[in-house]
Phi, psi and omega in degrees: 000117169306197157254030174263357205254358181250156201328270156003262172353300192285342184308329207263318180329306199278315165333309188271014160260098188312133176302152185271013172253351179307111175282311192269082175309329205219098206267059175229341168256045245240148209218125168314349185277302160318298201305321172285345153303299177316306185294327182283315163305337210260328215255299200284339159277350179271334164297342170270272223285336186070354169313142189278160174303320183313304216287290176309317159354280155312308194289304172285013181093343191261170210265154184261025155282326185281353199271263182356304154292341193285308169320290179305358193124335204279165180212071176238159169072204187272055172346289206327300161292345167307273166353288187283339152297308181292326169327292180278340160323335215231324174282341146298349151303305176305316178268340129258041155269358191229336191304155151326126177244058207286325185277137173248125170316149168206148172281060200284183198292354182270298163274009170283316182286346163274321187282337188286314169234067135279325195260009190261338175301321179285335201262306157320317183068052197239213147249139188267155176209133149203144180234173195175169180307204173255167187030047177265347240357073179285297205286264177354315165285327160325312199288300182310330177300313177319290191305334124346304210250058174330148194049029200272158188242124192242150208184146190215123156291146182237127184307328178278302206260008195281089194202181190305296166349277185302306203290314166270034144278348185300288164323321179275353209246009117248052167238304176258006188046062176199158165297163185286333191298292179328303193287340180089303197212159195285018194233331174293299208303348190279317182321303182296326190253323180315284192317329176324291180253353185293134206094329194281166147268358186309126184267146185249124183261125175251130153264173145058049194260015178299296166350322196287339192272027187261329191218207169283018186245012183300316196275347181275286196330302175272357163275008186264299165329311187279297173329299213296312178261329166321290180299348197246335207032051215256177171280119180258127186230109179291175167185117187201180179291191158322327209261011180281323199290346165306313199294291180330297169319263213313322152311329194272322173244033158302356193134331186203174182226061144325347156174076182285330256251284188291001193251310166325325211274323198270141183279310202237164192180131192224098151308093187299332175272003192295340171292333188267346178094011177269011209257177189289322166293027177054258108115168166320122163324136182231243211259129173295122196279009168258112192247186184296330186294305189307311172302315177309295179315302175307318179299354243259332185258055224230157177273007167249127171296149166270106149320139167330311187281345178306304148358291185274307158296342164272342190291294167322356147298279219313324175282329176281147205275132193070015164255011168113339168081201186272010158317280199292351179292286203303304182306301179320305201281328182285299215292334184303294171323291203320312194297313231264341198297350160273011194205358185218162184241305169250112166357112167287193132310326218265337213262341214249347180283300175329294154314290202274013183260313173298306229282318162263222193251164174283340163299293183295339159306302197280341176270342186287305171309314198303316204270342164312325200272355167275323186286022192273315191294271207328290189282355149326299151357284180285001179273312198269000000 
């Protein structure tokens, strides 16, 4: 391989080309003419997309009164540098509007099982858990059950909001669609989402509930969850990594059982990796939780066909525990198209090795392989 043929290379080549869509070649020269070009593109994406001046704005730095005048015609204050900003704002929309999109929800067996105790959670009326490694597409199978489920209330802990605080101003503000400020203190607003929901069948899906477990405020935060289904009966569904189930563990012999309270409460709980034997009780590689069909399929609408071996290797990714799931598949396989998708009609083993070689550092490539290549008899085994 030369070095024009490796990734990295060819990445830096398609950088340094300007989109055939750049009204402005030369930004030190900008012409009352550019700029009115630059506005007629910026009007036929605002018409396509409904996006706003505000919106757009933001998105380049600028303030939306200058956009706005800028629309209108006016060329006051620094046009100019307006101009080549929205200028490249807009070819950078336009490339990721075209880039690859390779991945499609599918109802793989992982998310069947998210969805399998969801409805045992709903049926129960208790709280429900499931966890799993990272990029198992765990929050994605969430999300199709909300959508599944009328009235269901989905919440992501956010790592900035992760606290008692932060988790009901969450709940509440897509339960009433207004801020905590309004309410003043977290005890009106805790007030407020009970009368909300106390009666309903509505399932409340909490993600990302690990988060919650970073400081001294973890144990208010997940008894605000418990309070929270006491008062409501409502169904409630976790979802996190390995380490909420830790957190819980640890809690529990530590000496005393604060929240012995919430662990009593979940009824139902799944170790999303347990079939493969990736799960948190450990054990020996089992059944893959990906199979080649599910990979073909999440690919299927990507603009390069997967070669067999291709194939075969996101599968054997997708299966190993700590390689990133489908997640770290779906970044190889986007970045793979971009390079490889002007010269080639399919995606190799050799072009998705090549990549995801780029994408780390070379140590972690190479420690990645070695345990693929230990895991090939196994999940080889198992395929068929």
């Amino acid at each position: 391989m030369n070095n024009r043929d490796k990734p990295i290379d060819r990445l830096v080549d398609q950088s340094r080309t300007l989109g055939s869509g750049r009204v402005i070649r030369d930004p030190a020269n900008v012409t009352p003419e550019q700029a009115s070009a630059v506005v007629r593109a910026y009007t036929e994406f605002q018409m396509r997309t409904r996006i706003s001046n505000a919106k757009a704005a933001r998105s380049i730095g600028a303030s939306e009164a200058a956009l706005t005048a800028m629309v209108r015609g006016e060329r006051d204050g620094n046009w100019q540098d307006l101009a080549v900003d929205l200028d490249r704002w807009l070819e950078d929309e336009l490339k990721r509007e075209n880039a690859p999109k390779p991945t499609d929800f599918v109802w793989t067996t992982v998310a069947e099982e998210v969805l399998a105790v969801a409805e045992a959670t709903i049926e129960l009326k208790t709280i429900g858990l499931v966890y799993g490694d990272t990029g198992i597409g765990k929050t994605l199978a969430l999300k199709a059950v909300a959508a599944e489920k009328p009235g269901t209330v989905f919440v992501s802990v956010e790592t900035a909001c992760a606290s008692s605080h932060g988790l009901i101003e969450a709940i509440g503000h897509e339960i009433c669609g207004t801020s905590l400020a309004k309410w003043h203190q977290s005890r009106q607003a805790l007030v407020k989402i009970k009368e909300q929901l106390k009666g309903t069948p509505r399932l409340l899906i909490i993600d990302e509930v690990h988060k919650l477990c970073s400081d001294s405020d973890s144990d208010r935060a997940l008894n605000v969850i418990r309070d929270l289904h006491d008062h409501t009966e409502i169904p409630i569904l976790l979802s996190g990594s390995t380490d909420l189930v830790a957190y819980l563990e640890r809690r529990q012999t530590g000496g005393r059982e604060p929240l012995g309270q919430i662990r009593s409460r979940i009824g139902i709980r799944r170790d999303l990796c347990e079939r493969s034997g990736g799960g948190s009780d450990g054990g020996p590689l089992g059944a893959p939780l990906f199979s080649a069909e599910e990979v073909r399929k999440v690919f299927a609408k990507s603009k390069m066909r997967l070669a067999s071996d291709a194939v075969g290797y996101l599968m054997q990714l997708a299966n190993l525990p700590g390689s990133g799931g489908l997640r770290a598949c779906r970044n190889i396989v986007v970045m793979a198209t971009k390079i490889h998708q002007s010269r080639a009609s399919e995606l190799t083993a050799d072009m998705l090795r090549s990549v995801h070689a780029m994408l780390v550092n070379r140590r972690a490539f190479e420690q990645v392989e070695a345990r693929m290549e230990e895991a090939r008899p196994v999940v080889t085994a198992k395929i068929g």
